[in-house]
C-alpha positions as CSV (number, residue, x, y, z in Angstrom):
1,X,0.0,0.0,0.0
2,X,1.1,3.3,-1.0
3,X,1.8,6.3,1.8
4,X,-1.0,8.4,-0.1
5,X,-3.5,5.1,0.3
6,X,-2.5,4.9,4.2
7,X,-2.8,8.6,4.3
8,X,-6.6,8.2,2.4
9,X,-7.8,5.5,4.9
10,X,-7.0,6.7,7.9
11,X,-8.5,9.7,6.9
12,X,-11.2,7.8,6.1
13,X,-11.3,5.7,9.4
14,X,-10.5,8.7,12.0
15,X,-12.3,11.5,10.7
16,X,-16.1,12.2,9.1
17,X,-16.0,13.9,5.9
18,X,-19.2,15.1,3.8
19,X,-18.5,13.4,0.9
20,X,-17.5,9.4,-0.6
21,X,-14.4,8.4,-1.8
22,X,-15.5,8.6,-5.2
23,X,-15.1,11.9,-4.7
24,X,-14.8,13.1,-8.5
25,X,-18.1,10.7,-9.6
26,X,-20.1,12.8,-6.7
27,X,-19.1,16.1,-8.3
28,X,-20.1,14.6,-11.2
29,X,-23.3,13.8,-10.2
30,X,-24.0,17.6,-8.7
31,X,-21.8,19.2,-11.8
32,X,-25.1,21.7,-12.3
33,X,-25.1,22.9,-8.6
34,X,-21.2,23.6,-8.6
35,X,-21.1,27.4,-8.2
36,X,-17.5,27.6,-8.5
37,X,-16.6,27.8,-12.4
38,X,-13.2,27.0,-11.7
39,X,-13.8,23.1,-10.7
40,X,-17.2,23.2,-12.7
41,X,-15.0,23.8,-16.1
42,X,-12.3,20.5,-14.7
43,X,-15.7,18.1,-14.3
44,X,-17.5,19.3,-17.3
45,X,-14.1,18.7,-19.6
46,X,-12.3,15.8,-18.0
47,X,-14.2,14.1,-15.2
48,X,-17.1,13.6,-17.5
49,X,-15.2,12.6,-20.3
50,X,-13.1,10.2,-18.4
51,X,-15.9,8.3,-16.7
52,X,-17.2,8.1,-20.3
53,X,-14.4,6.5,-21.4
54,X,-14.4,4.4,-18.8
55,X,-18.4,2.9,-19.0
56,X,-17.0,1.9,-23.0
57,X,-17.1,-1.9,-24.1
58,X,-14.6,-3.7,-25.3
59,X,-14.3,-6.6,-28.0
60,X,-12.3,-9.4,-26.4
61,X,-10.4,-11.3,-28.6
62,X,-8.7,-14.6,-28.1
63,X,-6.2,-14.8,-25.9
64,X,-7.2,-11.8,-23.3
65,X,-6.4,-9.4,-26.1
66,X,-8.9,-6.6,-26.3
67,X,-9.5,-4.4,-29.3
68,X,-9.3,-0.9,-27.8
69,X,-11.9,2.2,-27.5
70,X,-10.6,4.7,-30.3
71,X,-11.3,8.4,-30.9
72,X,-9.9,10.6,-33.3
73,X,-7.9,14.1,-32.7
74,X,-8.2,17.7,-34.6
75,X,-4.7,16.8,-35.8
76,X,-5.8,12.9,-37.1
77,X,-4.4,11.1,-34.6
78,X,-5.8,7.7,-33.5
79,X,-5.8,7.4,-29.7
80,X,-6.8,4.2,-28.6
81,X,-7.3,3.2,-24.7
82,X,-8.5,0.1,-22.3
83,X,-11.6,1.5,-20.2
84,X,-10.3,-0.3,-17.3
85,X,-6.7,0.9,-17.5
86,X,-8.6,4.6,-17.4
87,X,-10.3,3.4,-14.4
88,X,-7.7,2.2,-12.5
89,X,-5.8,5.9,-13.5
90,X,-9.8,7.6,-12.5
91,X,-9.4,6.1,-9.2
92,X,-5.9,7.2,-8.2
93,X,-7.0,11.0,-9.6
94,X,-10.0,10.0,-7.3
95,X,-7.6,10.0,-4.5
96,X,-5.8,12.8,-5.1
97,X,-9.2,14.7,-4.7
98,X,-10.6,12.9,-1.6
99,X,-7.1,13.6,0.4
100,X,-7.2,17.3,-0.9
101,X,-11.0,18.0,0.1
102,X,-10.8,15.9,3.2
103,X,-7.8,17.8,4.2
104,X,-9.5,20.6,3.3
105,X,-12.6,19.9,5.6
106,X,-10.9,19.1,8.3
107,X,-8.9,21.8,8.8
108,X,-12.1,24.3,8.6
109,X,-13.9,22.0,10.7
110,X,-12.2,20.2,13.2
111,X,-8.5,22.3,13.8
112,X,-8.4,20.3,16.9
113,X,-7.1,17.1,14.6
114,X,-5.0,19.1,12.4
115,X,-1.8,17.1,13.2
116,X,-3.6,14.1,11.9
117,X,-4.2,15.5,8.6
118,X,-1.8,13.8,5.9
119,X,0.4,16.6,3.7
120,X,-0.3,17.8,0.6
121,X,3.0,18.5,-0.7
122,X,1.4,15.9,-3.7
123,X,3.1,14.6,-7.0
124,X,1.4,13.3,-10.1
125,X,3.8,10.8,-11.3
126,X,4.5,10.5,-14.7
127,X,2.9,6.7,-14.9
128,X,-0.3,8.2,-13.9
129,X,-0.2,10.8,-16.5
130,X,1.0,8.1,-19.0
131,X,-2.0,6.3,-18.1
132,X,-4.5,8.9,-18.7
133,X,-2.6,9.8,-22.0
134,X,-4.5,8.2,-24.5
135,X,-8.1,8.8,-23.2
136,X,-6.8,12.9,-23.2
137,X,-5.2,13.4,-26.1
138,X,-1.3,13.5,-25.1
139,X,0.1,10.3,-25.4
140,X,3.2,11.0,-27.8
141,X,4.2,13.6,-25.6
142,X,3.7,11.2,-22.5
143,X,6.0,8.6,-24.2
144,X,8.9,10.9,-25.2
145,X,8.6,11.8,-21.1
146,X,9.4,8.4,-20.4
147,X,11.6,7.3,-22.3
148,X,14.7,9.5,-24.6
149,X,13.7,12.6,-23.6
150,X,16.2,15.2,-22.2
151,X,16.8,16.2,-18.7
152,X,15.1,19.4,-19.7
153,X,12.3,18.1,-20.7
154,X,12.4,15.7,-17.7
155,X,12.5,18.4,-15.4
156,X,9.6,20.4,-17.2
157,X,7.3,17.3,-16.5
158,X,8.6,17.1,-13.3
159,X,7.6,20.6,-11.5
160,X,4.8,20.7,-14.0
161,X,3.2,17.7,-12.2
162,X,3.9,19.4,-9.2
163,X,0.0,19.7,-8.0
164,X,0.5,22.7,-5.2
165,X,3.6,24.3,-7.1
166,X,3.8,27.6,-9.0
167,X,2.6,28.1,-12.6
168,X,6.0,29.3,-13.8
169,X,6.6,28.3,-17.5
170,X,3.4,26.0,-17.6
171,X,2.6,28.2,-20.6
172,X,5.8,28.8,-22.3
173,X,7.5,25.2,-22.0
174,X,8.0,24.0,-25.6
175,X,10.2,20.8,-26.2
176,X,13.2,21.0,-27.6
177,X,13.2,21.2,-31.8
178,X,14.8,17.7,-32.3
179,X,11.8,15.8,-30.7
180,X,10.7,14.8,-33.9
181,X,13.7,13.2,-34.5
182,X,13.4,11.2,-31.3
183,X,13.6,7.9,-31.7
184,X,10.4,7.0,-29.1
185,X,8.3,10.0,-31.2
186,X,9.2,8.2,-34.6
187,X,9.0,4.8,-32.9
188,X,4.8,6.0,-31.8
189,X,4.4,7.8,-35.1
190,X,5.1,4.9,-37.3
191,X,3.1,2.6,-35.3
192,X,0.8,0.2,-37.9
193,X,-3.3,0.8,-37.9
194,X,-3.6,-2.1,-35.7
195,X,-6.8,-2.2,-33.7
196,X,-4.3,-2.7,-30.2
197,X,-1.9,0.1,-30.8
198,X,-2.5,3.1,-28.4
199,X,-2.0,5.3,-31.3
200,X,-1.1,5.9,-35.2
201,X,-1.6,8.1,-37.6
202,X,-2.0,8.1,-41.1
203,X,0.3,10.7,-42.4
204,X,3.0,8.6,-41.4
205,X,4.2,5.3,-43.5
206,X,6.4,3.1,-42.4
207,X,9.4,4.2,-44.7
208,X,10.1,7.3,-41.7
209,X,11.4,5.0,-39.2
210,X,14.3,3.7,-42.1
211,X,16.2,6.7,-42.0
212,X,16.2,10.2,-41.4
213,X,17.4,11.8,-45.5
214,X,17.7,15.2,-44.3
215,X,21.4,14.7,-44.1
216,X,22.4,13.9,-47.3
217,X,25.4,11.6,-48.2
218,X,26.1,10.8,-51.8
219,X,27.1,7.2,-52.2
220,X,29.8,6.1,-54.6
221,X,28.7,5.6,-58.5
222,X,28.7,2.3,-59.5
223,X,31.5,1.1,-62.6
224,X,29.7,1.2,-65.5
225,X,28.9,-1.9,-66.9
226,X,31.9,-2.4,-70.0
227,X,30.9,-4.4,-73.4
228,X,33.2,-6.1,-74.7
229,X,35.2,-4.6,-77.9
230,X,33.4,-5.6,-80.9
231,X,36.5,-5.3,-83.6
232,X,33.2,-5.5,-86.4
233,X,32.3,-1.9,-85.6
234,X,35.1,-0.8,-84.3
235,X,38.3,-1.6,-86.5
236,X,40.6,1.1,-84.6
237,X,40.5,0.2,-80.6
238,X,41.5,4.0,-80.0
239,X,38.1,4.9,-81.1
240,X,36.2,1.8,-79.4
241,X,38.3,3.0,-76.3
242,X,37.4,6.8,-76.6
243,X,33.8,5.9,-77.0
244,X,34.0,3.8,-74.1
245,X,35.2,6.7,-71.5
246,X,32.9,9.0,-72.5
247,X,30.2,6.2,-71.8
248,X,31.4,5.3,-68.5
249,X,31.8,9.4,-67.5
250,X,28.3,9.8,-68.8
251,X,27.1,6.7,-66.7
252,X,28.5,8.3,-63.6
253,X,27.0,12.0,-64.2
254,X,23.7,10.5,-64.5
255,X,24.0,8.1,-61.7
256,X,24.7,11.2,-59.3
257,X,22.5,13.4,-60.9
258,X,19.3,11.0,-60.5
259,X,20.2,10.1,-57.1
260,X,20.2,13.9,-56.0
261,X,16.8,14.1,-57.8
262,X,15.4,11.5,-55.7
263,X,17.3,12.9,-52.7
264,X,15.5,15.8,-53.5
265,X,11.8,15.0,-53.6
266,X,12.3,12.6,-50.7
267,X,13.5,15.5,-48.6
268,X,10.0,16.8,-49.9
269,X,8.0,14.7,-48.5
270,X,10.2,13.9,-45.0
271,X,9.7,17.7,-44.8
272,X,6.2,17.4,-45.0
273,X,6.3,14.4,-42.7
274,X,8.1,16.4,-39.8
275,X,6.2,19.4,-40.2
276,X,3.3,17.0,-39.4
277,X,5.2,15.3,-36.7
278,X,6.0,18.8,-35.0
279,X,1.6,20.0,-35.5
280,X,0.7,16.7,-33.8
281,X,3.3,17.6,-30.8
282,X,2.2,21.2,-30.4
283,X,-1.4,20.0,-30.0
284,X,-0.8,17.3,-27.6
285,X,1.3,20.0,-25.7
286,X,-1.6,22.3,-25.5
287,X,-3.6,19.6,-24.9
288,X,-1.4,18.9,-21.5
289,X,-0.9,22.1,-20.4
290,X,-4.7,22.9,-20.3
291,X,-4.9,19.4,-18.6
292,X,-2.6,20.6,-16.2
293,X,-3.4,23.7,-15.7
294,X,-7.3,22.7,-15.0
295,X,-6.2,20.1,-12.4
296,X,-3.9,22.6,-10.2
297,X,-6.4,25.5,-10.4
298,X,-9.3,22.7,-9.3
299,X,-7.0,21.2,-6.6
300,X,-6.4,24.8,-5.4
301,X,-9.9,26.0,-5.2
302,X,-10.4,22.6,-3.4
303,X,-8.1,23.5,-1.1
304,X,-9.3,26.6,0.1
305,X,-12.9,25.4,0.4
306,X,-13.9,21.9,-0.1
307,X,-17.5,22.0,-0.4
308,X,-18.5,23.5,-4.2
309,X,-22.2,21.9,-4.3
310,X,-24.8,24.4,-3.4
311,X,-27.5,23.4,-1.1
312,X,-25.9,20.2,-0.1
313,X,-23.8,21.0,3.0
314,X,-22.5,24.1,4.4
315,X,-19.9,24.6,7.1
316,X,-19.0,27.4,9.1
317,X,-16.0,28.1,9.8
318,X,-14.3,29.2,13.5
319,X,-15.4,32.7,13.3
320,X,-19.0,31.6,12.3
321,X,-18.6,32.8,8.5
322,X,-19.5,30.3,5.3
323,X,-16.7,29.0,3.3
324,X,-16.0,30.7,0.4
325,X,-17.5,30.1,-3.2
326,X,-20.1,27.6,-1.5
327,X,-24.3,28.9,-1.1
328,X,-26.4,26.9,0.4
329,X,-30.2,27.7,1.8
330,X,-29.6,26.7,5.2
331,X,-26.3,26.1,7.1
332,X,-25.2,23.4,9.4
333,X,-23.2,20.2,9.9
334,X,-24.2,16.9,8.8
């Protein structure tokens, strides 16, 4: 059992919160009455979302294989995910929330216990973001984290998934310009348009991961392939032999000059290719900073003031005053 789990349950055990465990599913469920627009916006883009993704069905194919759930980007990328691996990710985000909003709570409610509460100085690792990658949209990105991408990079992720830290270059952060080039980008963006691969794309054949042409090295001409003298058109072997070099000089010319023109329109297309490649990253990397973003603002409002459903519950706090962003009809403890 993790420290957070021990943490959760003996919140759980010692202490009486308002709300379930299933903390984001309740929210959910009272998304109309949240009066904050702050944690309404995270429920009404991601938490609904991801418990859709999770209540999909899935062929099962011999073996245990599954086919997976797919959906389709702006960009055209297929992002395909197992429901349940989205659940078990869903439940640790659930969590994240309970410990936040039970901390929360308890520290309005109860200060007497506060030494009890578990700290908040919380991390979302980059496994759990890797897990939820495919249902939102940033899986590439999520790959390159884990695997050939630079310490820069590493330590973008790192204080990004920071849940309580600053904001500082969430914005700005771009990775570096050779990520299309990484080997783990090119190694998701070739993958085949099999019904099990977590993503592919169309734009991309197979023929990218071979090489990279962009660097261009001539290769040695070939010899020219030499007939053998034929004395019956050529009496005098001083013109045979004249003939003959001028062949084997125009063999070579033309060798070079047809392999540049090939070199040439295949750096066309590859340029095309990566300009794709570098589109689909931008877009997953919006599609992870506003992720991110959403999350730390929600955990933050959370924070401050744990109960967001009007006309649920309402407690005061010490000096006898409602918490903040919460209305309710009537006010008292349950």
């Amino acid at each position: 059992m993790s420290t957070q789990e021990k943490h959760i349950t003996s919140l759980m055990s010692r202490q009486r919160v308002p709300f379930e465990k299933d903390v984001l599913k309740f929210l959910l469920k009272h998304e109309a009455r949240i009066v904050n627009p702050v944690v309404r916006s995270f429920i009404r883009r991601y938490v609904k979302w991801l418990y859709d993704c999770v209540n999909q069905e899935v062929t099962i194919l011999p073996g245990g294989a599954i086919e997976l759930v797919r959906w389709t980007s702006k960009e055209g990328g297929s992002y395909g995910y197992d429901p349940a691996s989205i659940g078990f990710y869903l439940y640790k985000l659930n969590e994240i929330f309970f410990t936040v909003m039970g901390n929360a709570y308890i520290r309005i409610t109860q200060q007497e216990t506060l030494e009890d509460l578990p700290p908040l100085n919380m991390q979302l690792s980059i496994e759990m973001l890797k897990g939820l990658s495919t249902g939102l949209g940033f899986y590439v990105l999520a790959f390159y984290f884990t695997t050939d991408a630079p310490s820069e990079a590493h330590g973008w992720v790192h204080w990004a998934c920071d849940l309580f830290g600053e904001f500082r270059d969430l914005e700005t952060w771009r990775p570096d310009k050779q990520v299309v080039t990484s080997k783990s980008v090119r190694q998701v963006l070739r993958s085949e348009q099999l019904p099990d691969v977590p993503y592919h794309h169309a734009a991309f054949p197979k023929f990218v991961q071979e090489h990279d042409p962009r660097t261009y090295k001539p290769p040695e001409a070939p010899t020219a392939p030499s007939p053998p003298y034929d004395k019956s058109y050529y009496v005098d072997r001083s013109n045979w032999d004249g003939l003959h070099l001028g062949y084997k000089h125009g063999f070579s010319h033309g060798f070079k000059t047809g392999h540049r023109a090939g070199y040439d329109q295949c750096m066309e297309d590859t340029s095309i290719l990566f300009s794709e490649a570098a589109f689909i990253i931008e877009c997953e990397r919006k599609r992870l900073v506003d992720f991110l973003r959403s999350l730390r603002q929600t955990l933050g409002v959370l924070n401050d003031d744990p109960l967001m459903v009007e006309a649920e519950v309402q407690v005061a706090t010490p000096d006898g005053k409602p918490t903040n962003g919460y209305r309710a009809d009537s006010q008292g403890e349950e």
